[in-house]
N, CA and C atoms of all chains as a GROMACS GRO file, in nm:
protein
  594
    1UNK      N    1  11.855  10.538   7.976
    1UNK     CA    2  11.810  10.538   8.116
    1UNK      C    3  11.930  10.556   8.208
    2UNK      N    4  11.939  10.637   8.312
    2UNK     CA    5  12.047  10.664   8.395
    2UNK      C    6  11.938  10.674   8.517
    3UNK      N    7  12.047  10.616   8.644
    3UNK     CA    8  12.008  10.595   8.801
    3UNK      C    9  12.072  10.683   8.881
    4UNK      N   10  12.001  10.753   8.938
    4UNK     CA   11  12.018  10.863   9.048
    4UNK      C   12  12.035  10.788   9.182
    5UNK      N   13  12.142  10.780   9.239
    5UNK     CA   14  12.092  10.684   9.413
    5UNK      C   15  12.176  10.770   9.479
    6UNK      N   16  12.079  10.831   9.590
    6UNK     CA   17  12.148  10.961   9.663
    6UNK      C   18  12.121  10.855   9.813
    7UNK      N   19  12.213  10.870   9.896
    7UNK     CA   20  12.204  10.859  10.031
    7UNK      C   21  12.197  10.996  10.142
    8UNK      N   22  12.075  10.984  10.216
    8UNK     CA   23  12.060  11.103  10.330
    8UNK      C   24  12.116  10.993  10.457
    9UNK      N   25  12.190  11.135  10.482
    9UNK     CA   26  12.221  11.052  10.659
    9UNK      C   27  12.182  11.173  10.754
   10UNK      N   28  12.054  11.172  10.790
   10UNK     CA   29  11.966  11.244  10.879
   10UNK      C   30  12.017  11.296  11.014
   11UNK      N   31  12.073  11.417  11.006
   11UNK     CA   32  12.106  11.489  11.167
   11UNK      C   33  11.999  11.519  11.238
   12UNK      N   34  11.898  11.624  11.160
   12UNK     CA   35  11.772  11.681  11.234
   12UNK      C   36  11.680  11.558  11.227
   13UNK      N   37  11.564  11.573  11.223
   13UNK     CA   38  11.413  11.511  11.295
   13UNK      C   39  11.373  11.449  11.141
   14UNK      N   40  11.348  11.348  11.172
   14UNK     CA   41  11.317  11.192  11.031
   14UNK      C   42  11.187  11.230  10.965
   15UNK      N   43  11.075  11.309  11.047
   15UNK     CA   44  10.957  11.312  11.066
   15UNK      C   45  10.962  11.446  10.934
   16UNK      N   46  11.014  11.529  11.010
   16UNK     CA   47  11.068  11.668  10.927
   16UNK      C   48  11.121  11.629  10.774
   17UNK      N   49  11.222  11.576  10.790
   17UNK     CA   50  11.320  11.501  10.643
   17UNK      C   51  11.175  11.477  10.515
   18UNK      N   52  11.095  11.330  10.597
   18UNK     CA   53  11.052  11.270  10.520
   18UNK      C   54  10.903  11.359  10.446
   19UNK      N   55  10.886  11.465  10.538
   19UNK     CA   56  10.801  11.575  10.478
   19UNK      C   57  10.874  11.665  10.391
   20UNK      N   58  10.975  11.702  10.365
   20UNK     CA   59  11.076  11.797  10.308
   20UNK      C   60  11.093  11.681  10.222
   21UNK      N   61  11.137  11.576  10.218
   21UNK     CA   62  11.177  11.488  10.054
   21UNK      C   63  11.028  11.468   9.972
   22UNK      N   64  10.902  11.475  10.047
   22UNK     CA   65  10.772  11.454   9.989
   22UNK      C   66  10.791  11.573   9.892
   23UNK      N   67  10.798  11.705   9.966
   23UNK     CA   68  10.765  11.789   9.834
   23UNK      C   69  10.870  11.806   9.761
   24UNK      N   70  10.991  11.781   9.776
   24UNK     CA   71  11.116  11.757   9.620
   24UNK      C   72  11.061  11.665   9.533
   25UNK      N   73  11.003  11.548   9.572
   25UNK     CA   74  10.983  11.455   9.499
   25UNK      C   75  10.849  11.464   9.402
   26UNK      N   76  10.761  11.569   9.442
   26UNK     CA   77  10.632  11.642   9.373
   26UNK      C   78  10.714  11.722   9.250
   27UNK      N   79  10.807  11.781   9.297
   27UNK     CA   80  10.905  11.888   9.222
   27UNK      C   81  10.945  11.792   9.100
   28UNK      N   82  11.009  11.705   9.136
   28UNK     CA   83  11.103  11.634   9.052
   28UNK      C   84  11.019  11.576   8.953
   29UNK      N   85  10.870  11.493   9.012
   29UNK     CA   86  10.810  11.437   8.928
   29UNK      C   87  10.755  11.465   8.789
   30UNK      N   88  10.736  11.640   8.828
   30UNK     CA   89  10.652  11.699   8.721
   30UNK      C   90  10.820  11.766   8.572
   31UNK      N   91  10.908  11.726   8.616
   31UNK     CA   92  11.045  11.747   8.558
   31UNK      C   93  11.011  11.650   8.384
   32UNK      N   94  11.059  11.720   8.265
   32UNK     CA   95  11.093  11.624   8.188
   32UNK      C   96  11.189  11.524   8.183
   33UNK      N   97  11.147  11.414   8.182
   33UNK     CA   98  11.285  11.311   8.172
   33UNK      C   99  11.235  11.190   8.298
   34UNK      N  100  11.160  11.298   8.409
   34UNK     CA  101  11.189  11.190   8.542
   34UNK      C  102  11.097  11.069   8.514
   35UNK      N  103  11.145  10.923   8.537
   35UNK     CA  104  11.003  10.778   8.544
   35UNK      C  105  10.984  10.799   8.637
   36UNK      N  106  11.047  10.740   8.757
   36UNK     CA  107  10.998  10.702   8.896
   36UNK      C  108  11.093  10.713   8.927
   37UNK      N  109  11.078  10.666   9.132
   37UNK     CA  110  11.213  10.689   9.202
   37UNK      C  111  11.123  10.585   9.356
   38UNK      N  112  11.196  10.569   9.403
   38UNK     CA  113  11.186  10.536   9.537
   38UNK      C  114  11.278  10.579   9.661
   39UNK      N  115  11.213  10.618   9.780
   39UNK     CA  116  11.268  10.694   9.886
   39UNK      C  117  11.296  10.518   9.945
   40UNK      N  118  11.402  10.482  10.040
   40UNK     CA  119  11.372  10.414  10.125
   40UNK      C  120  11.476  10.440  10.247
   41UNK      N  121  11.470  10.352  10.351
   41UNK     CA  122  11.517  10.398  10.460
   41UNK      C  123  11.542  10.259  10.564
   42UNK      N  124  11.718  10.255  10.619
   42UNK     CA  125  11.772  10.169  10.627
   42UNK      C  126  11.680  10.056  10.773
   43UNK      N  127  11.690   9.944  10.745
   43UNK     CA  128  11.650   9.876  10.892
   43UNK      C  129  11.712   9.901  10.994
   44UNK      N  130  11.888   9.931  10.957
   44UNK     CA  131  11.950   9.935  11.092
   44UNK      C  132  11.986  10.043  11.136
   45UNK      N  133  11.982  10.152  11.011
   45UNK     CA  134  12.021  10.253  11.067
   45UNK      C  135  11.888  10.357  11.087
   46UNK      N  136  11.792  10.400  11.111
   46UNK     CA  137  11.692  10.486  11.058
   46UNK      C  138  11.727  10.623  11.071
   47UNK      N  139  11.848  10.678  11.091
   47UNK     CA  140  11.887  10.813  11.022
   47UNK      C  141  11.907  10.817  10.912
   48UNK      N  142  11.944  10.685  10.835
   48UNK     CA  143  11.946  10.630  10.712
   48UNK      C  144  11.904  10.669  10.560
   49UNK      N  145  11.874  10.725  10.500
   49UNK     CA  146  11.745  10.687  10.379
   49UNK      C  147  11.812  10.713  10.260
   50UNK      N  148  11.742  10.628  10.188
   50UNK     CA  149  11.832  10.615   9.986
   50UNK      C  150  11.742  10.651   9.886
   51UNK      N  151  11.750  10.706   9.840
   51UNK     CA  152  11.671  10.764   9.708
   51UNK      C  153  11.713  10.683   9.607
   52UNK      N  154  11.648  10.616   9.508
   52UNK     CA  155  11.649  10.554   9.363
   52UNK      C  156  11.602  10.606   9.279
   53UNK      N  157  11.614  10.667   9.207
   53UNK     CA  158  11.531  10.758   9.076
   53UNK      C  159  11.621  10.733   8.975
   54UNK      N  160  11.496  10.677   8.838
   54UNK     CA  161  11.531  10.673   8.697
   54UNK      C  162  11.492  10.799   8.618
   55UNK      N  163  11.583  10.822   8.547
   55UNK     CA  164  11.605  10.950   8.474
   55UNK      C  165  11.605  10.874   8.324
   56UNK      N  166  11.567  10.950   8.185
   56UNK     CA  167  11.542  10.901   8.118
   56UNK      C  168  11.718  10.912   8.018
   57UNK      N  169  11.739  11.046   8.055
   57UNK     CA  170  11.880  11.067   8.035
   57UNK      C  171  11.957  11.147   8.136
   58UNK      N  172  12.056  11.163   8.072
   58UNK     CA  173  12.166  11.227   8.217
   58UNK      C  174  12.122  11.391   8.160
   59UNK      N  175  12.118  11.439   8.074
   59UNK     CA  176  12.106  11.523   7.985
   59UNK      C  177  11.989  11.584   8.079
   60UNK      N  178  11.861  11.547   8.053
   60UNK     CA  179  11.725  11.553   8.144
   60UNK      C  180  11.715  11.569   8.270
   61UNK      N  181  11.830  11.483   8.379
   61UNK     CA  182  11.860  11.538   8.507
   61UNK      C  183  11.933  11.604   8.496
   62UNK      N  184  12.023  11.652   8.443
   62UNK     CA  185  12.123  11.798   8.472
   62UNK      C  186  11.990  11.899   8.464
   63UNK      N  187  11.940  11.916   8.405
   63UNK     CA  188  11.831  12.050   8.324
   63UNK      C  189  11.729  12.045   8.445
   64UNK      N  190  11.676  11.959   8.506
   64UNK     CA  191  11.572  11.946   8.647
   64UNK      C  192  11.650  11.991   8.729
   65UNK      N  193  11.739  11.976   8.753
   65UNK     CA  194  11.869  12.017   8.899
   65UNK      C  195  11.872  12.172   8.862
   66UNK      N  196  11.937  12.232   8.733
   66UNK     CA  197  11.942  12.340   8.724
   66UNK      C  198  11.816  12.411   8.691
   67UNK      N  199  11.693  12.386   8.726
   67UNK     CA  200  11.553  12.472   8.720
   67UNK      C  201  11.564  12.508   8.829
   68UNK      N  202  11.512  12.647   8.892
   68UNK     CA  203  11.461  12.774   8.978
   68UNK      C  204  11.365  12.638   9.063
   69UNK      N  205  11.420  12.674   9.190
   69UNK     CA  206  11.323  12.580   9.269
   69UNK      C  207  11.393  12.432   9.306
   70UNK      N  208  11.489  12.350   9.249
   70UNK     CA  209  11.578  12.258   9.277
   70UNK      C  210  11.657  12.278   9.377
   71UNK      N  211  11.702  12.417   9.394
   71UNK     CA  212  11.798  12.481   9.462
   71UNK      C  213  11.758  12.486   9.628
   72UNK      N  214  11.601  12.534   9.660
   72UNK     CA  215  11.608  12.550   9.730
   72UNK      C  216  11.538  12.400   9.828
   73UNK      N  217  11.492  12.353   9.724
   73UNK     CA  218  11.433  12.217   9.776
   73UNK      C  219  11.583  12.125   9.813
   74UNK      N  220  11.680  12.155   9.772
   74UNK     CA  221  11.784  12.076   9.822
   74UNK      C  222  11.890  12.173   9.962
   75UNK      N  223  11.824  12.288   9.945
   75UNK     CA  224  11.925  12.360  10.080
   75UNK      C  225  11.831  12.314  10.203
   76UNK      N  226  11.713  12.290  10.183
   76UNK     CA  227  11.607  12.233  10.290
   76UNK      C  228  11.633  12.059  10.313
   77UNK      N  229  11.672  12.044  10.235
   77UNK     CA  230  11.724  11.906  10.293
   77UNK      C  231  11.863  11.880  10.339
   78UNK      N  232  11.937  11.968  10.277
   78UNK     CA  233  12.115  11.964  10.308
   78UNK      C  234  12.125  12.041  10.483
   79UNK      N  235  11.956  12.056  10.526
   79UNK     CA  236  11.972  12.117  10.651
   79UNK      C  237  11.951  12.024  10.736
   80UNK      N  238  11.915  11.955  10.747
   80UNK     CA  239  11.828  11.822  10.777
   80UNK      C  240  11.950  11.731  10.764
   81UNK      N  241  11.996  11.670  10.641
   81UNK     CA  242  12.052  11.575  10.628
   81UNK      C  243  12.184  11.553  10.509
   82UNK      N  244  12.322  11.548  10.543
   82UNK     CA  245  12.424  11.459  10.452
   82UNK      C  246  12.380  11.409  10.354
   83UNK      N  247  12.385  11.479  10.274
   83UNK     CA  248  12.418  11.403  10.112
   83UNK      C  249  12.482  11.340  10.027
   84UNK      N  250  12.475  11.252   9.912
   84UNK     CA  251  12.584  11.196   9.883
   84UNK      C  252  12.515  11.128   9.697
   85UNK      N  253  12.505  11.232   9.646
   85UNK     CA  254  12.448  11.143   9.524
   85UNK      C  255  12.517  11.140   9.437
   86UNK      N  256  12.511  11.059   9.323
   86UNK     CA  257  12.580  11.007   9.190
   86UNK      C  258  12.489  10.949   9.098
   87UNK      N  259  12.483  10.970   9.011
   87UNK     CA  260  12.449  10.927   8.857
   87UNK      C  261  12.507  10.767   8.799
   88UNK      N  262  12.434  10.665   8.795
   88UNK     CA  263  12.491  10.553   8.782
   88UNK      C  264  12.395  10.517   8.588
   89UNK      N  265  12.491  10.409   8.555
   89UNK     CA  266  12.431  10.343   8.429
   89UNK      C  267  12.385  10.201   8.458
   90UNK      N  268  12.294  10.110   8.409
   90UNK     CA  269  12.260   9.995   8.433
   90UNK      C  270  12.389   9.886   8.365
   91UNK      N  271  12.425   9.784   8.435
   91UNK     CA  272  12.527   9.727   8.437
   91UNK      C  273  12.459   9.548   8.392
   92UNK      N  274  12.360   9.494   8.523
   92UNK     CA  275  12.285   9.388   8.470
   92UNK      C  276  12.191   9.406   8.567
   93UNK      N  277  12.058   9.322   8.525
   93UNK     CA  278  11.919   9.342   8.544
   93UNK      C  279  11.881   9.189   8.579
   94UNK      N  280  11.839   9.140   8.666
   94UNK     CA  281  11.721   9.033   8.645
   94UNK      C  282  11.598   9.039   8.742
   95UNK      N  283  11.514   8.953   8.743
   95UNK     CA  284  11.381   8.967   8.785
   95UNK      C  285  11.369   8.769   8.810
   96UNK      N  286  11.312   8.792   8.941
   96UNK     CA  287  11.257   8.636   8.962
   96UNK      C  288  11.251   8.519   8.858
   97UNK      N  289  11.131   8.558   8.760
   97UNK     CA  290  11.155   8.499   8.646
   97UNK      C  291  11.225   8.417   8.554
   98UNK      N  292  11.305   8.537   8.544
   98UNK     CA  293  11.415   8.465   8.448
   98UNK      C  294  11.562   8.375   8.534
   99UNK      N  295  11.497   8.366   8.662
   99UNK     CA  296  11.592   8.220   8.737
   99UNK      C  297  11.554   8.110   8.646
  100UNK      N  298  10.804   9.352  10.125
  100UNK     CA  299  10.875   9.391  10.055
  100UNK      C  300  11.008   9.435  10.118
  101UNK      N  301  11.152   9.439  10.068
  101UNK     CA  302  11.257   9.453  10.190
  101UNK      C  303  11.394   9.493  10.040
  102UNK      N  304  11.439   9.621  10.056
  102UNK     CA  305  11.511   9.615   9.933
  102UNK      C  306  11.663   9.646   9.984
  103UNK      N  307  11.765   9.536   9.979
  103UNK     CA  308  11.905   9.547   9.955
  103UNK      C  309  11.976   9.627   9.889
  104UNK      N  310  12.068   9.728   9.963
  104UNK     CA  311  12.166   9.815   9.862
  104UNK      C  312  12.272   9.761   9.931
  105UNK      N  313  12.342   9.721   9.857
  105UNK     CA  314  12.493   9.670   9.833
  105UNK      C  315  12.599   9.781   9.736
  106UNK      N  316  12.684   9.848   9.781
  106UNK     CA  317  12.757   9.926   9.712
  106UNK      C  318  12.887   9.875   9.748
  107UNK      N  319  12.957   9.819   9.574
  107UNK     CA  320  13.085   9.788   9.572
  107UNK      C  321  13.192   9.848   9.537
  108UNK      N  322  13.334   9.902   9.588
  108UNK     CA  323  13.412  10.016   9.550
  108UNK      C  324  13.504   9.900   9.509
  109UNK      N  325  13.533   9.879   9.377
  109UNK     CA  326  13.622   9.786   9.309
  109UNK      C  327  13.769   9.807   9.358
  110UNK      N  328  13.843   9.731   9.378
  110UNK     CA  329  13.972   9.735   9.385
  110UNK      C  330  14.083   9.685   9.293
  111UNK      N  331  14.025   9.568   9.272
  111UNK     CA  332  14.091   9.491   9.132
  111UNK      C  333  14.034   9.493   9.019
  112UNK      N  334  13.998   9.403   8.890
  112UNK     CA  335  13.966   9.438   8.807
  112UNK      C  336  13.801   9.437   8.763
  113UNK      N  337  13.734   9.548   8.719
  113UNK     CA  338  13.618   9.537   8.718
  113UNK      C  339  13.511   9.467   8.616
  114UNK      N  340  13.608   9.419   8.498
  114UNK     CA  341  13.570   9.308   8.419
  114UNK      C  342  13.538   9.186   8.495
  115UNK      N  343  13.655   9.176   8.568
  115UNK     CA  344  13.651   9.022   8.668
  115UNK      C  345  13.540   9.016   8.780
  116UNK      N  346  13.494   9.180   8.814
  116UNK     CA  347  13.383   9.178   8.938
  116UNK      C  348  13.260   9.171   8.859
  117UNK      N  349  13.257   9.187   8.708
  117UNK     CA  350  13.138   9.191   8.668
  117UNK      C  351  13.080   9.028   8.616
  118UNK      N  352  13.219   8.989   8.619
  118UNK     CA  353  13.190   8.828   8.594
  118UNK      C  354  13.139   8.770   8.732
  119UNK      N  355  13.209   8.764   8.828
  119UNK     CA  356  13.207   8.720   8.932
  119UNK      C  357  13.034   8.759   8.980
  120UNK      N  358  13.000   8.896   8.989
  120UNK     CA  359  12.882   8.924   9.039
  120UNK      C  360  12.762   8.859   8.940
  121UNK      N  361  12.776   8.849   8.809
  121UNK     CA  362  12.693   8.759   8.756
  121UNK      C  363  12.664   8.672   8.796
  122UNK      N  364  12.765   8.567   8.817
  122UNK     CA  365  12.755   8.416   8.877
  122UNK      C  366  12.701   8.442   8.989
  123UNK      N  367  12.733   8.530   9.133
  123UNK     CA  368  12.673   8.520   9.242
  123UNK      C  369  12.487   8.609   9.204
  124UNK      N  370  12.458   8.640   9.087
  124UNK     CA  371  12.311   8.712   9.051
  124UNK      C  372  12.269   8.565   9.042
  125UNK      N  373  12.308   8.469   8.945
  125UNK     CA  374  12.246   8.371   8.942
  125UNK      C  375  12.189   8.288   9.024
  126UNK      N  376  12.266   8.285   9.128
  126UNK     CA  377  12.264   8.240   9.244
  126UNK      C  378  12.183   8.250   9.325
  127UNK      N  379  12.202   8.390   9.316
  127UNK     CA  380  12.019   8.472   9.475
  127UNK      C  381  11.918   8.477   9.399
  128UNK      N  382  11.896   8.479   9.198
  128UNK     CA  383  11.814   8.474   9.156
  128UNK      C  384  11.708   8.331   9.219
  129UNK      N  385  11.771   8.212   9.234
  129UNK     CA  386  11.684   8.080   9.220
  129UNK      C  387  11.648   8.100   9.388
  130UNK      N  388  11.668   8.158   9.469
  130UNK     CA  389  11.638   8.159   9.615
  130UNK      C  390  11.519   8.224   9.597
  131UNK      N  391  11.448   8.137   9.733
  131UNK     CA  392  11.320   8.179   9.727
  131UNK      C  393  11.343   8.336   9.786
  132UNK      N  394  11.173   8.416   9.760
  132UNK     CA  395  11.167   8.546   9.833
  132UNK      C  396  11.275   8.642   9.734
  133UNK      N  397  11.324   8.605   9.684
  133UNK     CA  398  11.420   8.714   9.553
  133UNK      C  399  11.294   8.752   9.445
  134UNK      N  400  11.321   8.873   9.426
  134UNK     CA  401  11.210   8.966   9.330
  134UNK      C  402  11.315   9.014   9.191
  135UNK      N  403  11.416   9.065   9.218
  135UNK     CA  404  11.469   9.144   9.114
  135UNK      C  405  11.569   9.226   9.161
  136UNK      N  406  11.682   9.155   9.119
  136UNK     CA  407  11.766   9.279   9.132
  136UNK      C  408  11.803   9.415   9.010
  137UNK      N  409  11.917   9.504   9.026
  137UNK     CA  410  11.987   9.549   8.928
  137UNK      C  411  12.145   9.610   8.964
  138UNK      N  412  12.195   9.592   8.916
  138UNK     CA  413  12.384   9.644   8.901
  138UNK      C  414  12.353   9.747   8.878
  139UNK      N  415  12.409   9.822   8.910
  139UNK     CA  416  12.410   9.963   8.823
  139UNK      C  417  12.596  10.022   8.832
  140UNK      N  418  12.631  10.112   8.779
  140UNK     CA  419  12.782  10.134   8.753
  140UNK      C  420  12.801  10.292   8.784
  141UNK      N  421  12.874  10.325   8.882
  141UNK     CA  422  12.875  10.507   8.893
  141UNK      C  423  12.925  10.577   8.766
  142UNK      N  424  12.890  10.675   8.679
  142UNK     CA  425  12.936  10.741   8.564
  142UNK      C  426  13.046  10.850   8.626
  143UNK      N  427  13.074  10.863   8.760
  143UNK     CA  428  13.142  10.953   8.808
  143UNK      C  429  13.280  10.864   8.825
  144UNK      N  430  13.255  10.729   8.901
  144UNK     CA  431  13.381  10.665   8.947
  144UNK      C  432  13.325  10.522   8.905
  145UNK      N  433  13.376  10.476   8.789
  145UNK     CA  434  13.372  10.380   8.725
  145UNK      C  435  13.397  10.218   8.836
  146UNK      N  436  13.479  10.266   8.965
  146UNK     CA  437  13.498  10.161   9.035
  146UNK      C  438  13.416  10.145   9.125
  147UNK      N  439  13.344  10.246   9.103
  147UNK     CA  440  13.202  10.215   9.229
  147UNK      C  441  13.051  10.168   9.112
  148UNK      N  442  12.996  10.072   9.220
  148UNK     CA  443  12.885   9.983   9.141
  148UNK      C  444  12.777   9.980   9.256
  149UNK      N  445  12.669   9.979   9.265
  149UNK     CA  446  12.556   9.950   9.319
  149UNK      C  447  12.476   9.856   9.304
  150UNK      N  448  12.434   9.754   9.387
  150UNK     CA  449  12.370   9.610   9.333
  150UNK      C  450  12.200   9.697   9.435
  151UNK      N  451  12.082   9.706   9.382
  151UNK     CA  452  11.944   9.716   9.442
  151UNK      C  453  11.900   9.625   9.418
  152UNK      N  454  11.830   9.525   9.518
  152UNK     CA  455  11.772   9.395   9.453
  152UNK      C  456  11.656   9.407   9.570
  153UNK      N  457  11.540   9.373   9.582
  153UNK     CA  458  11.427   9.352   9.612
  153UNK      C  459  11.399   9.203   9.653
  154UNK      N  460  11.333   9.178   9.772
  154UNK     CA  461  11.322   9.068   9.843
  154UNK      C  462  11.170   9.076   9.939
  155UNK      N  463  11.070   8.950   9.894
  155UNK     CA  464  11.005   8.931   9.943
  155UNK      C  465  10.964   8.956  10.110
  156UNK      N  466  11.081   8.946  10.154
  156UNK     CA  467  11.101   8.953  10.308
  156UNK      C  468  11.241   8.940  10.394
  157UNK      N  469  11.249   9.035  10.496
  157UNK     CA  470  11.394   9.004  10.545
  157UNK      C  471  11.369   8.868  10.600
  158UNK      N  472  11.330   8.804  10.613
  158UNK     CA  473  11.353   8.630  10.654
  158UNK      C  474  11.381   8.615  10.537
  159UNK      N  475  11.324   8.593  10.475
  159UNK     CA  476  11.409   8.527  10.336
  159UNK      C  477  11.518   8.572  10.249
  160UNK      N  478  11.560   8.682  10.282
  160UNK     CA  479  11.709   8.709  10.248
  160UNK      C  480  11.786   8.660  10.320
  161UNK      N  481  11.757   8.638  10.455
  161UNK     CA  482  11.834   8.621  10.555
  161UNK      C  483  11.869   8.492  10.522
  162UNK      N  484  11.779   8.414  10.503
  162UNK     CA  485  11.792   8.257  10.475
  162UNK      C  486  11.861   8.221  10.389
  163UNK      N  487  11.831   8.327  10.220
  163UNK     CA  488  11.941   8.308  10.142
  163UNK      C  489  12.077   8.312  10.175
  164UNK      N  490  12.116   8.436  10.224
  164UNK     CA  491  12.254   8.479  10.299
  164UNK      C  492  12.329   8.316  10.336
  165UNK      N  493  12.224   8.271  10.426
  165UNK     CA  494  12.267   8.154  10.497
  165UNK      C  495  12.313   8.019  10.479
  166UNK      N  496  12.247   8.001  10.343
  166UNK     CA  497  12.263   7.913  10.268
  166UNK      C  498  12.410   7.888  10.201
  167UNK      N  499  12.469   7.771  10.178
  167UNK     CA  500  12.580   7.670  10.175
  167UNK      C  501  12.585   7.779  10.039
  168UNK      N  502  12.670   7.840   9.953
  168UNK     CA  503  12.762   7.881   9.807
  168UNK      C  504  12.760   8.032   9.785
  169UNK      N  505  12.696   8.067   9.943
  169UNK     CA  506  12.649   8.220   9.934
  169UNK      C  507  12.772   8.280   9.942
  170UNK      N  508  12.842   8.221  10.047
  170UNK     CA  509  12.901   8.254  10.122
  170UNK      C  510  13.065   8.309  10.029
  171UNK      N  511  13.123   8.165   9.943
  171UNK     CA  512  13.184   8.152   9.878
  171UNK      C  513  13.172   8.234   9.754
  172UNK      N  514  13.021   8.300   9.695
  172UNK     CA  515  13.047   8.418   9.632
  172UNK      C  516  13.068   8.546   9.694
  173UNK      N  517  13.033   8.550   9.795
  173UNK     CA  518  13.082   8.668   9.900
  173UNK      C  519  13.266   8.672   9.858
  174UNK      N  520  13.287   8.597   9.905
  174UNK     CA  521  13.464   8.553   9.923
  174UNK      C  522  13.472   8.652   9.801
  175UNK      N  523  13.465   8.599   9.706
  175UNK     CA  524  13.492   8.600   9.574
  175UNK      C  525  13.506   8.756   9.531
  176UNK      N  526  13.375   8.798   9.616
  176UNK     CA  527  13.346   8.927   9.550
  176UNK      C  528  13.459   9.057   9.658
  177UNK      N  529  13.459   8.977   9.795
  177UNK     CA  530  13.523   9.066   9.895
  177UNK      C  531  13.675   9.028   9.780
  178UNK      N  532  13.703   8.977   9.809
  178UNK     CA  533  13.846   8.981   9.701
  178UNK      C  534  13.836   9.078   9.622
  179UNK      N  535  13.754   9.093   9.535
  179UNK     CA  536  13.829   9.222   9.444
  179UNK      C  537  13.704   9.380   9.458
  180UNK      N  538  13.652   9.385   9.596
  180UNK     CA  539  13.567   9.540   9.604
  180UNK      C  540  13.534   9.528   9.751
  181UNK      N  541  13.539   9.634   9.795
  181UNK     CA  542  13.471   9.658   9.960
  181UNK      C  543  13.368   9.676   9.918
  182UNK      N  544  13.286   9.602  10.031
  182UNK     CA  545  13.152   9.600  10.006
  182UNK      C  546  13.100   9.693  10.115
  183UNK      N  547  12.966   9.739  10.077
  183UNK     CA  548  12.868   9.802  10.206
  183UNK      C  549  12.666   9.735  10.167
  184UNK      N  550  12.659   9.638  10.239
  184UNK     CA  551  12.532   9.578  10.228
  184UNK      C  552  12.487   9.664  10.333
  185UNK      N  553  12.302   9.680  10.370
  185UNK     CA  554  12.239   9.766  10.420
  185UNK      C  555  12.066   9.676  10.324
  186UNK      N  556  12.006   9.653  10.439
  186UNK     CA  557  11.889   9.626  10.393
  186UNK      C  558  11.787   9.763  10.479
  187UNK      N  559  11.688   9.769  10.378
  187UNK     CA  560  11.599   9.923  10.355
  187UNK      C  561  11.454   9.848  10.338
  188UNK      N  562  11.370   9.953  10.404
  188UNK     CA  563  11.257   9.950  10.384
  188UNK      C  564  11.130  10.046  10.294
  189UNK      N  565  11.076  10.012  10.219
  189UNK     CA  566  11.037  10.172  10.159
  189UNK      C  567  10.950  10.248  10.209
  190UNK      N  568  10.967  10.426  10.183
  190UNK     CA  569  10.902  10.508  10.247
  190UNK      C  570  10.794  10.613  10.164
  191UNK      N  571  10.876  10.585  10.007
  191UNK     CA  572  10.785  10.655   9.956
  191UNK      C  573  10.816  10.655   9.847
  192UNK      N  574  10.718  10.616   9.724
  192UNK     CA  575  10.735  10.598   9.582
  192UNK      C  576  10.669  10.632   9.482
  193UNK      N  577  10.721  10.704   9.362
  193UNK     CA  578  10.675  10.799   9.323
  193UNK      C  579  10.639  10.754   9.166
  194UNK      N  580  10.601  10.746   9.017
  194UNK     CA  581  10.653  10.751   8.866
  194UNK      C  582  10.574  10.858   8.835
  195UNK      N  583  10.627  10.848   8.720
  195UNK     CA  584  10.587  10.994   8.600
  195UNK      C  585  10.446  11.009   8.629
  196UNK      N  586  10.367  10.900   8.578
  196UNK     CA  587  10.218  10.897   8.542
  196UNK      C  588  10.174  10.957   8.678
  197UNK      N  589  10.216  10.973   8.833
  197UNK     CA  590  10.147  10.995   8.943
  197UNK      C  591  10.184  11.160   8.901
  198UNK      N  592  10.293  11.199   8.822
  198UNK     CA  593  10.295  11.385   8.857
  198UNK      C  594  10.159  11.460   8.827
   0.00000   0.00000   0.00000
């Protein structure tokens, strides 16, 4: 399992962005490899927003990035908004619970 | 629902931040309104780390924050990584099974 956490820092219109990350995220979903992901978007800043997406391997997101159609779903957002993503590994985990 | 990104750029040693951030996981684990966090580790720059942890509500993070030993793992942790905390709200969430 590998973690995708991209930060947008929104120049153009939030309204615009968050319709333009809807359909990457249709894109991405139907990708081999992708679980889930979550968009979210800061309290203090709301030009703000962070992407979380689990990838099943790193292997699996390289190969979705380089498919026909990644390309342009990310020049539509690099218009809109600052990018900044990286590929992370899980380090430690807990859940309520196990307090 | 209210989710914390904390991104730490290590400065000193990252064995010692991974100890250290344990002890302070334990910590926000037993506070009320805590859901789950996770560490995660950049595969690009080994000295950058990401803490996402999930919280019932910004009052009750806030409260944790506030609370008497919080503080002193803060210390702990500002000693060896600059930190960037940022609490987020979510906008849109996606897994496999919805493609």
């Amino acid at each position: 399992m590998v973690t995708l956490i991209n930060r947008f820092t929104v120049h153009g219109d939030t309204d615009e962005f968050e319709r333009v990350f809807a359909t990457s995220s249709v894109f991405m979903c139907s990708q081999p490899g992708f679980a889930s992901h979550r968009l979210v978007r800061s309290l203090r800043n709301p030009k703000v927003y962070v992407n979380v997406a689990e990838w099943q391997s790193v292997a699996q997101h390289q190969a979705a990035v380089a498919r026909p159609g990644f390309a342009d779903h990310m020049k539509e957002l690099a218009a809109l908004a600052a990018v900044d993503p990286d590929l992370y590994t899980p380090v430690l985990e807990r859940a309520a619970a196990d307090a």
